[in-house]
C-alpha positions as CSV (number, residue, x, y, z in Angstrom):
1,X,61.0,205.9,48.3
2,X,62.7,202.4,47.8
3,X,65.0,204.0,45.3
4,X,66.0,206.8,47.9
5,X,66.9,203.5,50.3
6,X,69.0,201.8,47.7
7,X,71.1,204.8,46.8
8,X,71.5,206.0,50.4
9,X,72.5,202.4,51.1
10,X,75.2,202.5,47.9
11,X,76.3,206.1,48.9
12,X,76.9,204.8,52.4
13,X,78.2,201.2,51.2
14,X,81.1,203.9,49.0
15,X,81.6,205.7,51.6
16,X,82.3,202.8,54.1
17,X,84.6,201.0,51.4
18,X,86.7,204.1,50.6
19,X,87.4,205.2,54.0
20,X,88.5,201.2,54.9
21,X,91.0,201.5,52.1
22,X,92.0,204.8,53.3
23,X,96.5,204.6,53.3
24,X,98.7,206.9,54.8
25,X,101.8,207.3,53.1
26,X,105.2,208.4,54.5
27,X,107.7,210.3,53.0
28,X,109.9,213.2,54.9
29,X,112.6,215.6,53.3
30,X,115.5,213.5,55.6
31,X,115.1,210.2,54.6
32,X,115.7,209.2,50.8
33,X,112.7,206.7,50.5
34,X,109.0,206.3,51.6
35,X,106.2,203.9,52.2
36,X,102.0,203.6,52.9
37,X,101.0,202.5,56.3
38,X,97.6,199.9,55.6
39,X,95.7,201.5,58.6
40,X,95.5,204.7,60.6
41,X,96.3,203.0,63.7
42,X,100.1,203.0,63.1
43,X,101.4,206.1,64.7
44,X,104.6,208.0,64.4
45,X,106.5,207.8,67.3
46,X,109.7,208.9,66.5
47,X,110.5,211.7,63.0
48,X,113.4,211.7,61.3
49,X,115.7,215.0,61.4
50,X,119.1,215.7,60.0
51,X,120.8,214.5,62.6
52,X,118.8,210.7,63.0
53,X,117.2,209.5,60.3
54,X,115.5,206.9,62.2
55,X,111.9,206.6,61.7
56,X,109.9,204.9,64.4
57,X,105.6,204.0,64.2
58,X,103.7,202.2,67.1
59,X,100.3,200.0,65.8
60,X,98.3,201.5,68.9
61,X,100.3,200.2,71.9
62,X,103.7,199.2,71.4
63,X,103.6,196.0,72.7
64,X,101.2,195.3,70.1
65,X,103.3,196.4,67.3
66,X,106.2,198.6,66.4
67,X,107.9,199.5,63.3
68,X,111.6,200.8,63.4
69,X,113.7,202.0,59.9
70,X,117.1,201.8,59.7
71,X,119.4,202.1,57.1
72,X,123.1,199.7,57.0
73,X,125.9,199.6,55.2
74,X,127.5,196.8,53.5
75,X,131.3,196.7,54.7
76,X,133.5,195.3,51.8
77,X,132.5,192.2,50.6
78,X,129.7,191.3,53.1
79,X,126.7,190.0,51.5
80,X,122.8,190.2,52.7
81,X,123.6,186.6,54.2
82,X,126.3,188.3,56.3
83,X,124.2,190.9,57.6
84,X,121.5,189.3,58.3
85,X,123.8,186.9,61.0
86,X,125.2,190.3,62.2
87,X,122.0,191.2,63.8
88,X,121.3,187.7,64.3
89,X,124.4,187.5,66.7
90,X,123.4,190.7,68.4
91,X,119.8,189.9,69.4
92,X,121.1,186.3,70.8
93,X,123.6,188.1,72.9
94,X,121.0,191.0,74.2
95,X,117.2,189.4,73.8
96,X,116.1,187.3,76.7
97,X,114.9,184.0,75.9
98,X,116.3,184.7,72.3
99,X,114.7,181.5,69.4
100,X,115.3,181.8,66.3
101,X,112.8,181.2,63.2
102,X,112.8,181.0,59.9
103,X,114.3,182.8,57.3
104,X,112.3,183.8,54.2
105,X,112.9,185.6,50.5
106,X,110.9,188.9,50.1
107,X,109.7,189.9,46.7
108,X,108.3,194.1,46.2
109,X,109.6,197.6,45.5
110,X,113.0,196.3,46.9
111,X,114.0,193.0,47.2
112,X,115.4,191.3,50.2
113,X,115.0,188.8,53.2
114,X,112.9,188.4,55.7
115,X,114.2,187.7,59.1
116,X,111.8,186.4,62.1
117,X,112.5,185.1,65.7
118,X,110.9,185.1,68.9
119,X,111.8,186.5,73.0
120,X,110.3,186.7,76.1
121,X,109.9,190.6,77.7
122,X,108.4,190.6,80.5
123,X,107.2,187.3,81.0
124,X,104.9,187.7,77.6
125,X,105.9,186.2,74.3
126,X,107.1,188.2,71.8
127,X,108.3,188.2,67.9
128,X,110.5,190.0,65.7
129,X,110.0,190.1,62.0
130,X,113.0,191.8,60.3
131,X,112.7,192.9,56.8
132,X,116.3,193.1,55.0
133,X,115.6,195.2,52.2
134,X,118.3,196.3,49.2
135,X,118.7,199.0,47.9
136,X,122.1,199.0,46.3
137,X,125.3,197.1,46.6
138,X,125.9,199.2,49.9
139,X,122.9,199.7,51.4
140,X,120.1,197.6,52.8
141,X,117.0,199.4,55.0
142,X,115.8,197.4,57.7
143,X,112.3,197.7,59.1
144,X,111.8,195.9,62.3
145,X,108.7,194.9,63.2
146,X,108.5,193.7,66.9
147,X,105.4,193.1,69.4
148,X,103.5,190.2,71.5
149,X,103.6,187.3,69.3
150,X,100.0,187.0,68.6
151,X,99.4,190.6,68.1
152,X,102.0,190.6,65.5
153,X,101.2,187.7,63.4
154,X,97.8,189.5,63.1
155,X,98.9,192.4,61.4
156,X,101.4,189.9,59.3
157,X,99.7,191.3,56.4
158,X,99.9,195.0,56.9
159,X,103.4,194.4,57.8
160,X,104.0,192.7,54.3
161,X,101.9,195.2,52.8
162,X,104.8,198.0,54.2
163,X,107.3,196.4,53.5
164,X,106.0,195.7,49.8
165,X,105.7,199.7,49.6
166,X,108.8,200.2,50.5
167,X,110.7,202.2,48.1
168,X,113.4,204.9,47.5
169,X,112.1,208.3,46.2
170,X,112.8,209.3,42.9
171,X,116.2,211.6,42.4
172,X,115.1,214.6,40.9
């Protein structure tokens, strides 16, 4: 009988650590590269088609986190450095209450920067957390993480953890 217990208790104790590990991984037949999502509350909000091959997850309610994939192109001679101020000139013209933070380097499947700042939305206090990743010498994917500042630097690690899976599929 107390061996019955201790394997039902293993069997469950598996079961509980597999399904906690459990990763989602995205890949689609428009986009050219693909990734694993930590935890089966990000959802797909927007697919990628032929025509936009933005890809778009929310972590349960947007304000707590959302994930947006883009892909830029260098324009001749512009560095990461460069792009990176691009944006950085863009969000301080169109993002209310607009601070920038710090920048950081970015090691996994593709190399890059790492981008953050912080903005007021209605009244709450929000973050951004841009991931500049390269591909190539003319293209860089961008996954930009935004949501309520707390509820962001939360999930810092699954945000990582995407961005470290980040990677461009395989040419066949």
């Amino acid at each position: 009988m107390k061996l019955t217990r201790v394997l039902f208790s293993v069997c469950l104790a598996m079961l509980f650590a597999f399904s906690t590990f459990a990763q989602e991984s995205f890949s689609d037949a428009n986009v050219d590269y693909t990734f694993d999502l930590p935890e089966a509350k990000w959802k797909q909000t927007v697919k990628p088609s032929t025509t936009s091959p933005n890809v778009e997850y929310v972590y349960g309610d947007r304000a707590d986190g959302r994930l947006e994939v883009r892909r830029l192109a260098f324009k001749n001679g512009d560095t990461l450095a460069d792009l990176i101020a691009s944006e950085e000139q863009r969000l301080q013209g169109f993002v209310p209450g607009y601070v920038v933070g710090k920048e950081e380097d970015f090691k996994g499947s593709l190399n890059g920067k790492i981008f953050n700042y912080e903005f007021i939305r209605s009244g709450r206090n929000m973050s951004g957390r841009f991931y500049f990743l390269k591909a190539d010498d003319k293209t860089v994917y961008v996954l930009r993480f935004t949501g309520q500042r707390e509820k962001l630097r939360s999930v810092r690690n699954q945000t990582d953890s995407i961005a470290r899976t980040f990677s461009l599929k395989k040419a066949k």
